[in-house]
C-alpha positions as CSV (number, residue, x, y, z in Angstrom):
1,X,-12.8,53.6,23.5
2,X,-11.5,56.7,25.5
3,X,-10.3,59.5,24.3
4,X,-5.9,59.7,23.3
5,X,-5.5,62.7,25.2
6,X,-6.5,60.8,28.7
7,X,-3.8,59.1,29.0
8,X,-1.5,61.1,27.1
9,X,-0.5,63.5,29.9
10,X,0.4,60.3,32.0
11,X,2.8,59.1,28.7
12,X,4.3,62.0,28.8
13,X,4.8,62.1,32.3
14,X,6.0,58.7,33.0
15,X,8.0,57.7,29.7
16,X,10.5,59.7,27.7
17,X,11.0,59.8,23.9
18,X,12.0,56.2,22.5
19,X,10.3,54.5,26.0
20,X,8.2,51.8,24.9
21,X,4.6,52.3,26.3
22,X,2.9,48.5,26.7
23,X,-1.0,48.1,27.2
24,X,-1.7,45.2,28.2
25,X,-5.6,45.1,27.3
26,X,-5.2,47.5,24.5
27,X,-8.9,47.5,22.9
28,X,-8.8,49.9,20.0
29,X,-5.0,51.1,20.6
30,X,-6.2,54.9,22.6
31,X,-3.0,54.1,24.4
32,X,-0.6,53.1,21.4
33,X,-2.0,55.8,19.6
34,X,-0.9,58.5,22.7
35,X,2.7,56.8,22.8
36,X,3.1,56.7,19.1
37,X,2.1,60.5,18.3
38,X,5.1,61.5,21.5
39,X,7.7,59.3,19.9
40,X,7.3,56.6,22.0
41,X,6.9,52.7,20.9
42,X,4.1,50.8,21.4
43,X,3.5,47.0,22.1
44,X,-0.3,46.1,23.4
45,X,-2.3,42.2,23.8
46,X,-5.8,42.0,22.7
47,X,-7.7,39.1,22.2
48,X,-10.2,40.9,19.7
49,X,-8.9,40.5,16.3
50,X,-11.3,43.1,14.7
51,X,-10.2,45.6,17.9
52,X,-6.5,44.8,16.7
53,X,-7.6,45.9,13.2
54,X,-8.8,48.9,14.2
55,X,-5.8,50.0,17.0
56,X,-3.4,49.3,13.7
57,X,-5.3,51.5,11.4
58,X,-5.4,54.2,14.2
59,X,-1.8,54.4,15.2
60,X,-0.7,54.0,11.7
61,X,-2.9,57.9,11.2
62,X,-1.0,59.1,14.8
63,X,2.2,58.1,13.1
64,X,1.6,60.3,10.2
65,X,-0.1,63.2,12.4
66,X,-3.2,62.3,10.8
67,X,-5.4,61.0,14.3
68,X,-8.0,63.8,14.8
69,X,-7.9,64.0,18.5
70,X,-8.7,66.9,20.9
71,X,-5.7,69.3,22.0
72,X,-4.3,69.0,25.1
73,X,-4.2,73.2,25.7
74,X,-7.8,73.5,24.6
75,X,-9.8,74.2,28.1
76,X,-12.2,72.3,29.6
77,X,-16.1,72.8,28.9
78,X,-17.5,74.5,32.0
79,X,-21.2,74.0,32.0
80,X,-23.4,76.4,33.5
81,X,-24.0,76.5,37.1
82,X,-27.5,75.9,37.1
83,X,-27.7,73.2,34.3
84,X,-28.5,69.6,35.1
85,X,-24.9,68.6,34.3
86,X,-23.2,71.2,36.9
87,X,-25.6,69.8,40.1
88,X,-24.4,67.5,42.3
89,X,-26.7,65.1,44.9
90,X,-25.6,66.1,48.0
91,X,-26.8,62.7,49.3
92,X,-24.4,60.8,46.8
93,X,-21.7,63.3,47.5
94,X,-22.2,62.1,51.2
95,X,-22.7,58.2,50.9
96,X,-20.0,55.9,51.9
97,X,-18.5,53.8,49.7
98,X,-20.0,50.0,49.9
99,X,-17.2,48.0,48.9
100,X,-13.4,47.9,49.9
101,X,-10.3,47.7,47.6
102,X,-10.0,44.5,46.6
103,X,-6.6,43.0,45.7
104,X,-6.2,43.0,41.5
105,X,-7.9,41.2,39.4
106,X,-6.5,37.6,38.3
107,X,-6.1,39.0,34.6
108,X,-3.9,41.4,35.4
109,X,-1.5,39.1,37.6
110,X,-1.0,37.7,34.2
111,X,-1.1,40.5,32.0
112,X,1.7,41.5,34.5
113,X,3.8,37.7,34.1
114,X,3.2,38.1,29.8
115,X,5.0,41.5,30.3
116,X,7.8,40.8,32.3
117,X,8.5,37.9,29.6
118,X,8.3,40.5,26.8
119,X,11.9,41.3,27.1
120,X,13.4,37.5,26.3
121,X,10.5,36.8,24.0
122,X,7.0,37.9,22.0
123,X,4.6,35.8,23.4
124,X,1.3,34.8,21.4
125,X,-0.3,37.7,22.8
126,X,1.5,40.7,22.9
127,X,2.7,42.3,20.0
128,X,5.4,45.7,18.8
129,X,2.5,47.6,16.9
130,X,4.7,50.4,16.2
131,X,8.8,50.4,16.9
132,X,10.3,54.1,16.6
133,X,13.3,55.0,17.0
134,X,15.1,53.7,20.2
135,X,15.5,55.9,23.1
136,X,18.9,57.8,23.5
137,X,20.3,57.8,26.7
């Protein structure tokens, strides 16, 4: 689980009010739950059925305002300079990465075909969690 208000700023970059926001490996619904609490719809797969459980009961609380998350204006924790969690190792800061980008992952070439058949039909594994009111353009 990570936190709603990680991948709310992208939401609310990307998608406008209405926009349906689709997650194709949606774990306990942090991304539903961002979409839903900006007026936007939300449709996610997960193959967990206690996980699916769990991302219902949380967007139905974002729905009714009721998700305790952290606000997005509240600033960052700055630790102090000379605390354990401020150093860096130089020497990691300096090493090379060891492996190259690799193409994606065969699950997400079909995550990917399961979406673009969402339009003409619900398939098995994707399903409209919450369906607010449609965008107007």
């Amino acid at each position: 689980q990570f936190p709603v208000e990680l991948v709310e700023r992208f939401i609310l970059t990307v998608t406008k009010p209405g926009d349906l926001v689709v997650d194709p490996f949606m774990g306990v619904g942090s991304t539903a739950c961002a979409a839903v609490k900006n007026g936007r719809r939300a449709a996610g797969a997960e193959c967990l059925p206690a996980y699916v459980q769990i991302a219902r009961e949380r967007i139905c609380l974002a729905a009714k305002r009721l998700l305790k998350t952290r606000p997005m204006d509240r600033p960052v924790h700055q630790p102090d300079p000379n605390s354990a969690l401020a150093r860096r190792d130089l020497d990691f800061c300096r090493a090379e990465p060891k492996r190259s980008v690799r193409p994606p992952p065969q699950g997400l070439r079909i995550a990917s075909l399961v979406l673009e058949r969402a339009r003409s039909r619900t398939g098995s594994q994707l399903s409209l969690l919450h369906d607010g009111p449609p965008r107007s353009e």
